[in-house]
VEXZADO-31161 format. One record per residue (C-alpha): residue in one letter; x, y, z. Coordinates in pm, whole numbers, plus 50000, padded with zeros to 5 digits. Each point is the difference from the previous one (the first is absolute). Example, Ala and Ser with C-alpha at 12.3 -4.5 7.8 and 13.67 -1.06 7.14 Angstrom:
ZARO   code       x       y       z
ZARO      a   51230   49550   50780
ZARO      s   50137   50344   49934
This chain:
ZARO   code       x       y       z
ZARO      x   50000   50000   50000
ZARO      x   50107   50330   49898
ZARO      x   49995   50317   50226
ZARO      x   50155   50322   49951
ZARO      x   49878   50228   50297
ZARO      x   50010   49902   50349
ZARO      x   50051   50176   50320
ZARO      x   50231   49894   50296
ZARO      x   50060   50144   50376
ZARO      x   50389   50049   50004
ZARO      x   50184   50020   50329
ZARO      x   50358   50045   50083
ZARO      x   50151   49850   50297
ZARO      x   50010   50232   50359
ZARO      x   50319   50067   50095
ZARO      x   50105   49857   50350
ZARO      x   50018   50130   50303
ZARO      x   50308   50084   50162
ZARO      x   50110   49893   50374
ZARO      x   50032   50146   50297
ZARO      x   50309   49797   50187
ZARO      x   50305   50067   50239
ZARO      x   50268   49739   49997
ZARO      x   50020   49773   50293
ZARO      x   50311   49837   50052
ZARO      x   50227   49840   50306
ZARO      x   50258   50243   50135
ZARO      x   49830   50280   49770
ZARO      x   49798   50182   50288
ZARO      x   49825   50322   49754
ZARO      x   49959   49886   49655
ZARO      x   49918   50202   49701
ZARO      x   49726   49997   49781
ZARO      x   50005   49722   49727
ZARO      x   49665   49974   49899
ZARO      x   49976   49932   49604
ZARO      x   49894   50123   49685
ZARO      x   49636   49888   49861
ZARO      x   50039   49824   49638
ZARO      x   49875   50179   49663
ZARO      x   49642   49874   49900
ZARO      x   49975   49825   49677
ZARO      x   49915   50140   49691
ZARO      x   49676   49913   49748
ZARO      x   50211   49972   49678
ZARO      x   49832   49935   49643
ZARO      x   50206   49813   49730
ZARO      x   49909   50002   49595
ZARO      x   50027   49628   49917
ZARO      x   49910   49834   49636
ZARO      x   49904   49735   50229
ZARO      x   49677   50164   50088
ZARO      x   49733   50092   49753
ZARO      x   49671   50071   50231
ZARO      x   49944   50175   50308
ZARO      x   49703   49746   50108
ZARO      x   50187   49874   50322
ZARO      x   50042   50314   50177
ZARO      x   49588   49956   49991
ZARO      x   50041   49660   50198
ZARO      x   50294   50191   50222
ZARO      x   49933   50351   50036
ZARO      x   50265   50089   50305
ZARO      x   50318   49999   49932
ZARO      x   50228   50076   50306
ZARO      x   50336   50001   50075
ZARO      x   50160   49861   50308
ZARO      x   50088   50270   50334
ZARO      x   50328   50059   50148
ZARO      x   50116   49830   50252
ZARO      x   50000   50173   50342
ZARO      x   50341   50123   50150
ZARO      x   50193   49858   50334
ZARO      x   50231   49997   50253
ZARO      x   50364   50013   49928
ZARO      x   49990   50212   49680
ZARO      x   49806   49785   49764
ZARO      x   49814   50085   49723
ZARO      x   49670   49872   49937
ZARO      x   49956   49743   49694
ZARO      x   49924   50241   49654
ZARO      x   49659   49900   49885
ZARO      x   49997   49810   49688
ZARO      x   49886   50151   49682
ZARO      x   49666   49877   49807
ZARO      x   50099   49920   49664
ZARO      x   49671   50010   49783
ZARO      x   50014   49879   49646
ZARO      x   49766   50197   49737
ZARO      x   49985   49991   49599
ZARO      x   50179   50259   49845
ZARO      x   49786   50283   49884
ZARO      x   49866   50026   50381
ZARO      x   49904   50331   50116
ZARO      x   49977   50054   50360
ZARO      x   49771   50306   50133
ZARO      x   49954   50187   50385
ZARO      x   49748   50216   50033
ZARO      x   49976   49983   49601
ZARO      x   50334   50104   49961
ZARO      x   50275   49763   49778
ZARO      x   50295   49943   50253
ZARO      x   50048   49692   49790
ZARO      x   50074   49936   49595
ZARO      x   50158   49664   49998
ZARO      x   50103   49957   49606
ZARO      x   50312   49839   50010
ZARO      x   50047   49627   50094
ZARO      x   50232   49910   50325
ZARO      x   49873   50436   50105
ZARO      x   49933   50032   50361
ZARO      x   49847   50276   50173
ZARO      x   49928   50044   50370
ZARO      x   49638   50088   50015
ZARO      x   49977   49982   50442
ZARO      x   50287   50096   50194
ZARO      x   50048   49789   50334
ZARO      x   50043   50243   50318
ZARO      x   50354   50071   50170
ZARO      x   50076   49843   50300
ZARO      x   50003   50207   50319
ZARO      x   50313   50089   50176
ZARO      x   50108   49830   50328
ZARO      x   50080   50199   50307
ZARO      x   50411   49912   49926
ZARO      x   49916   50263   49698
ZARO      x   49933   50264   50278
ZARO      x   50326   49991   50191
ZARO      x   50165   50308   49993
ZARO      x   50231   50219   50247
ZARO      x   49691   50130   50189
ZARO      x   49756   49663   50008
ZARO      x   50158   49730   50095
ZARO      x   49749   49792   50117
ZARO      x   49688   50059   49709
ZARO      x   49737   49793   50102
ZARO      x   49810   50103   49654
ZARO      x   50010   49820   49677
ZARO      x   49770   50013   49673
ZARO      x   49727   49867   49871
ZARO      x   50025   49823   49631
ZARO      x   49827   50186   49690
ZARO      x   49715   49856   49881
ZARO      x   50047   49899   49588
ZARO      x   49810   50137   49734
ZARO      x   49663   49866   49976
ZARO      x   49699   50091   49738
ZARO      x   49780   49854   49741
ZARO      x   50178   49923   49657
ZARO      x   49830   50043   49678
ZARO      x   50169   49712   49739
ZARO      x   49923   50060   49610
ZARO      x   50146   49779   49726
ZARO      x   50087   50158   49684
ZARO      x   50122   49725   49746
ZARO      x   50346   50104   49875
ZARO      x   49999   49936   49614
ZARO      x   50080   50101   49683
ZARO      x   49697   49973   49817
ZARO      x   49676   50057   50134
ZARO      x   49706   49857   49798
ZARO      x   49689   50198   49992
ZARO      x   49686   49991   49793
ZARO      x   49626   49879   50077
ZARO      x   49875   49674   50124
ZARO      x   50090   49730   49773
ZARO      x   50213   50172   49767
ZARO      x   50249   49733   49987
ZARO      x   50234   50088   50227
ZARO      x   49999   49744   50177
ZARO      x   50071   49735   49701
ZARO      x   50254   50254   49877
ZARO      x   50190   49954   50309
ZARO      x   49993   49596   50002
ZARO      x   50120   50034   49659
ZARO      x   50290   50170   50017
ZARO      x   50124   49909   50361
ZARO      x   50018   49753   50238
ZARO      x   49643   50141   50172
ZARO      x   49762   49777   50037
ZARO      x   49659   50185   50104
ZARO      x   49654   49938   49985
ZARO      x   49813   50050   49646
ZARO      x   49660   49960   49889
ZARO      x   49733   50147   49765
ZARO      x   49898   50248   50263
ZARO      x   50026   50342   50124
ZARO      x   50224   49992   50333
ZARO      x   50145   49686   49976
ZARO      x   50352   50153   50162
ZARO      x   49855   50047   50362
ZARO      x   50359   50052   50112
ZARO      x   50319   50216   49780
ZARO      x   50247   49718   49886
ZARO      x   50334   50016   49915
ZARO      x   50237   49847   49745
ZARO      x   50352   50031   49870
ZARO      x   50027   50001   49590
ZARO      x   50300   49976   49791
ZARO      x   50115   50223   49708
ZARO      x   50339   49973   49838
ZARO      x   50197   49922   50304
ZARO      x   49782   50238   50209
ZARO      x   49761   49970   50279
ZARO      x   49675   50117   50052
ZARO      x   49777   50022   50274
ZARO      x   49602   50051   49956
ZARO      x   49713   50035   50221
ZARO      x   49700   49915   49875
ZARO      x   49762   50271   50182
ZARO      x   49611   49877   50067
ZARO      x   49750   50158   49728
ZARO      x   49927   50391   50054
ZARO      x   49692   50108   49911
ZARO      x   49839   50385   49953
ZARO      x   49994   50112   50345
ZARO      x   50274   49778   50171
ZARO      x   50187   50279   50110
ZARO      x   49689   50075   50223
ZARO      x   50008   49679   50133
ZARO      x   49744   49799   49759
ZARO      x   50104   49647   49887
ZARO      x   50296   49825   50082
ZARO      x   50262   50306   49868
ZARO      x   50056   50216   50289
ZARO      x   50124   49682   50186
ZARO      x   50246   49987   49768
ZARO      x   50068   50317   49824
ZARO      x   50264   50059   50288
ZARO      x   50218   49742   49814
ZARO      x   50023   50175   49688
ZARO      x   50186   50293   50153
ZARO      x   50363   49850   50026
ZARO      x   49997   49860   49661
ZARO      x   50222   50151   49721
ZARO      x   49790   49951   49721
ZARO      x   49635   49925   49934
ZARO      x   49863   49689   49764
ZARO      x   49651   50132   49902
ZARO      x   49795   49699   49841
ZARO      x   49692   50040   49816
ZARO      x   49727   49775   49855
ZARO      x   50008   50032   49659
ZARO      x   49635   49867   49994
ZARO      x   49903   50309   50227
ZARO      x   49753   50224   49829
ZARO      x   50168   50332   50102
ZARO      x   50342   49907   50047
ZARO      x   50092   50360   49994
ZARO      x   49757   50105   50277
ZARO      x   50107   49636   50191
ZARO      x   50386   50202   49980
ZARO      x   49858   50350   50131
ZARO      x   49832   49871   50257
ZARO      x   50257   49768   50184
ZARO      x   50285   50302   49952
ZARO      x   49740   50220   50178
ZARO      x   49958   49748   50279
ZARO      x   50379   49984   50009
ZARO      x   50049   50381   50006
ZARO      x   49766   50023   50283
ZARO      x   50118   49750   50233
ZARO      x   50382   50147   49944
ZARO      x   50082   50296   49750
ZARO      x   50320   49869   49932
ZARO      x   49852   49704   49790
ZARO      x   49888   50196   49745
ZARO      x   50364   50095   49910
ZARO      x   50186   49647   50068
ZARO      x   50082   49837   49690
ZARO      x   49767   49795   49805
ZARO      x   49982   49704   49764
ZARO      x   49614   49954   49835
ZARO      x   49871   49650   49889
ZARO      x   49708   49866   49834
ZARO      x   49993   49626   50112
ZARO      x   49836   49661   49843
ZARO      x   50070   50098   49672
ZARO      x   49994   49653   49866
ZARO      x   49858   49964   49669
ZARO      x   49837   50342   49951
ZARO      x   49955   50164   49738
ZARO      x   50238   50285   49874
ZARO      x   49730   50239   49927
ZARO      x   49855   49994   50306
ZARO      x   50364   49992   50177
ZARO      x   50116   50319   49834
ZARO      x   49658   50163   50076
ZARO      x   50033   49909   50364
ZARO      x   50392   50135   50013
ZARO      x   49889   50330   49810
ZARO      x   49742   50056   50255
ZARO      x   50263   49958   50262
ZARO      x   50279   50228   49856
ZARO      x   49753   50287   50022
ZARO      x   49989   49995   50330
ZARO      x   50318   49876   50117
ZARO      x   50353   50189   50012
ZARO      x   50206   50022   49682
ZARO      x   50318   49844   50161
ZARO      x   49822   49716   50175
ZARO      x   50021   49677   49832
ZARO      x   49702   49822   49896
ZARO      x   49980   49615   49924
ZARO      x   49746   49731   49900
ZARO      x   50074   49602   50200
ZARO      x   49923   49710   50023
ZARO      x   50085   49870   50293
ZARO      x   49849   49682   49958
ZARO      x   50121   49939   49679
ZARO      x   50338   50132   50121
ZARO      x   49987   50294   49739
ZARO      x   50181   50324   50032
ZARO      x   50083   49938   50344
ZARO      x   50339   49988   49994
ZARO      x   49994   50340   49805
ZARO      x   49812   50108   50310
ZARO      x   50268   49898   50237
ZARO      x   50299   50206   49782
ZARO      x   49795   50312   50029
ZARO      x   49948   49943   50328
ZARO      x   50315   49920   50112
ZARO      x   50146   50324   49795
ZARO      x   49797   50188   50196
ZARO      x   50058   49918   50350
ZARO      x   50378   50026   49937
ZARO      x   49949   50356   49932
ZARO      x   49747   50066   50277
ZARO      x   50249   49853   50228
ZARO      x   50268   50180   49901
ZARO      x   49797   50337   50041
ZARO      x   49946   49944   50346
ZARO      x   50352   49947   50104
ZARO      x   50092   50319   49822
ZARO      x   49660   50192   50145
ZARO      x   50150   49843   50332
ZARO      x   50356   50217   49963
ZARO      x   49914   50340   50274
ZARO      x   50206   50252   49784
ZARO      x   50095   50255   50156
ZARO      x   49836   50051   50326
ZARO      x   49847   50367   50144
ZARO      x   50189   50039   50350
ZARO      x   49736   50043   50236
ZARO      x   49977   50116   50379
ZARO      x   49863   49740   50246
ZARO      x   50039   49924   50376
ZARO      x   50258   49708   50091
ZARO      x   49822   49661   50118
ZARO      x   50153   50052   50351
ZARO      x   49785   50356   49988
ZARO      x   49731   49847   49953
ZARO      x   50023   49764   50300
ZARO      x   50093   50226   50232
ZARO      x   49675   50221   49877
ZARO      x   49741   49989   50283
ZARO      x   49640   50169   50050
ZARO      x   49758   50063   50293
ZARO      x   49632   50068   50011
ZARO      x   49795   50033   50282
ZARO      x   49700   49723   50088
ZARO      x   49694   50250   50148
ZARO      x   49783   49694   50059
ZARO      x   50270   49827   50209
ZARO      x   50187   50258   50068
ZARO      x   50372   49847   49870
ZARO      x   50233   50127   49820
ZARO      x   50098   49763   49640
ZARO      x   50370   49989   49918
ZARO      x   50051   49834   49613
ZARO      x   50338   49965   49883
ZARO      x   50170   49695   49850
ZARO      x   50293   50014   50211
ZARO      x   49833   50128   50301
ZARO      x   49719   49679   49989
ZARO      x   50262   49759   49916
ZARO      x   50171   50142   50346
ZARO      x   49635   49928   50163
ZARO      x   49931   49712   49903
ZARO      x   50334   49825   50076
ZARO      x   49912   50162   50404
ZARO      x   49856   49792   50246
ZARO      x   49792   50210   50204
ZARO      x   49961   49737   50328
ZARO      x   50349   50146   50054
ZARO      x   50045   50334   50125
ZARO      x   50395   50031   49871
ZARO      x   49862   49927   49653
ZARO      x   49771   50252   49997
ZARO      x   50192   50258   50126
ZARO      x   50280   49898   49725
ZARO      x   49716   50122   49724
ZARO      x   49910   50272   50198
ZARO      x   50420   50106   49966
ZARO      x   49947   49891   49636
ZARO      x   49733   50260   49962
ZARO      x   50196   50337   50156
ZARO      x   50329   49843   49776
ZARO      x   49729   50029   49677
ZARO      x   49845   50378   50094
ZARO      x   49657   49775   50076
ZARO      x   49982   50108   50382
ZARO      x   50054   50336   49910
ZARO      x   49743   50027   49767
ZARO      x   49767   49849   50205
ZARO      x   50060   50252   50265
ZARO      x   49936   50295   49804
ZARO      x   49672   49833   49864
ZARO      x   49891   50022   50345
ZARO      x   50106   49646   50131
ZARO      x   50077   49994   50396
ZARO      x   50151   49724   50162
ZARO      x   49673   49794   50102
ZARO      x   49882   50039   49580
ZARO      x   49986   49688   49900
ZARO      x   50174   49901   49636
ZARO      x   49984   49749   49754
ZARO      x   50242   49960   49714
ZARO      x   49812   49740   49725
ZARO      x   49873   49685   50067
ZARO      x   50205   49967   50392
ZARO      x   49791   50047   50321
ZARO      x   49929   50366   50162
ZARO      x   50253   50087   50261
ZARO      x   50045   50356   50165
ZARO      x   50245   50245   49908
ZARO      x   50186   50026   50311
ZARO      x   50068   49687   50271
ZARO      x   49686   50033   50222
């Protein structure tokens, strides 16, 4: 079974906690801290595999975590680093947050990190210094990324075949490759796309057969706007048209418009036109169907009349074909070279951590800190302990937070919250 959407609840692994421990040895009456380092919680990490063709088992397994850090302990030791989650998805897999790509997974063997496991917390040996000797503090472990992933498959190929309903697409594809897909005397018979790999003087193809568009597919009628996603990465479009159909130059308007809508760049990706199951008609009526075609399509786009059964002008087909996606390939890598870039003026990543915010909570009377380095400070503090939290509260004067919540009219009994982390007061009460 064939699926090419799915969706999936990624998390990364929560960093461990780090200890609180003094060593406790014979003949060593006062010793120091020693309490370890939490591990690093694992990361979710998707891999592009030709191994995988179908995202239907993230429907039958739709969490996907990655294993915590270990906790720290005595005597300096680190915790354990959480293993990573190695997830295997077909190439052409798009992962989405919030409807945003963070994922484009094109290339076989490509990883990308798409949840990133928490840090482990420090021990209280990391808090030794000339003036504490004895911290009794250490921190908590971050908690790793976790969300809802959107998963789309777009079928990487280099011909995309498009046309209505029993056009012969699918015969045209078990003709000239080593596809085998379902065909019949019927209108959808290609419930699924399928793919195949044709040869053409010492070249490869590879062709997706797309299910049948009809008028309105792009709006979601038929099978189509399933499907049309899969057009998208191809380099070159295989247009097939009855050569039976009564309008065949309306049958060609219509599915261009439906590909225009769904994606505008469609209507500009290169094209090869077809009339299919030619077999023993006559030349009259062959020439009259092709004239009524070139009026309406492109001068430069070639046009040619198959058999695919009969295994006539196909291979014609393929050198055209495979022509063109040469060129469209090579355009993209030299579309791909930047040029010269504008310089432009843009705050450092480490400025933008260190950027914080506060509003002020009427209804409960709190002041909200945001700030990605300020949060990842508060959520790494465990608040049971009253050295921890007076380590953020240092945290906050060493950032300009403290001050600014003073002259917004914070007093030492306000109480503050900085993201997700518990309230706590401003001042030790």
């Amino acid at each position: 079974m064939f699926a090419d959407t799915a969706k999936v609840i990624v998390t990364a692994g929560k960093g461990g906690d780090g200890a609180v421990s003094f060593r406790r040895e014979i003949y060593i009456d006062k010793g120091g801290p020693d309490g370890g380092n939490g591990g690093k919680g694992g990361d979710v990490v998707f891999l592009a595999t030709t191994g995988e063709n179908t995202l239907l088992d993230f429907r039958y397994q739709p969490n996907l975590k990655a294993e915590v850090g270990g906790a720290g302990s005595k005597r300096d030791r680190h915790g354990k680093n959480g293993d990573n989650l190695i997830v295997k998805v077909p190439l052409g897999t798009i992962v989405k947050r919030d409807g945003e790509v963070i994922a484009d997974l094109a290339v076989d063997g490509q990883e990308a990190v798409i949840a990133t496991g928490g840090d482990g917390g420090f021990g209280n040996a990391h808090f030794k210094s000339s003036v504490r000797q004895t911290p009794k503090m250490a921190e908590l472990g971050e908690p790793g990324d976790t969300f809802e992933a959107e998963l789309e498959l777009k079928l990487l190929a280099d011909i995309g075949l498009v046309g209505f309903p029993n056009a012969g697409k699918s015969t045209f594809l078990s003709v000239v490759s080593n596809a085998r897909p379902e065909i019949a005397d019927y209108a959808f018979t290609t419930l699924t796309p399928n793919l195949g790999v044709a040869s053409i003087d010492g070249d490869s193809l590879l062709i997706a057969d797309i299910p049948g568009l009809i008028e309105g597919a792009s709006e979601g009628k038929g099978l189509g706007d399933d499907f049309l996603r899969h057009v998208e990465r191809t380099a070159v479009l295989l247009h097939l048209i009855d050569i039976y159909n009564d309008d065949v130059a309306a049958s060609y308007k219509t599915i261009r418009q439906e590909l225009e809508k769904y994606n505008p760049i469609l209507a500009i990706r290169p094209e090869v036109v077809t009339l299919t199951k030619a077999e023993g008609l006559d030349e009259e009526i062959i020439g009259m169907q092709c004239d009524a075609l070139r009026a309406v399509i492109p001068a430069e786009t070639p046009l040619f009349v198959i058999s695919a059964q009969a295994h006539q002008g196909t291979t014609e087909v393929l050198r055209a074909l495979s022509k063109m996606v040469r060129a469209a390939r090579e355009a993209v890598i030299e579309e791909a070279d930047p040029g010269d870039e504008l310089d432009t003026i843009t705050l450092s990543s480490e400025q933008l951590d260190d950027h914080w915010d506060i509003t002020y909570d009427e209804e409960n009377s709190t002041y909200l800190v945001t700030g990605p380095k300020i949060e990842k400070f508060a959520r790494r503090t465990n608040y049971d302990q009253f050295e921890n939290v007076n380590r953020l509260r240092d945290i906050m004067r060493k950032m300009g937070v403290y001050h600014q919540l003073v002259r917004d009219g914070a007093t030492g009994e306000s109480l503050v919250k900085i993201g997700d982390s518990p309230e706590f007061t401003l001042l030790e009460q």
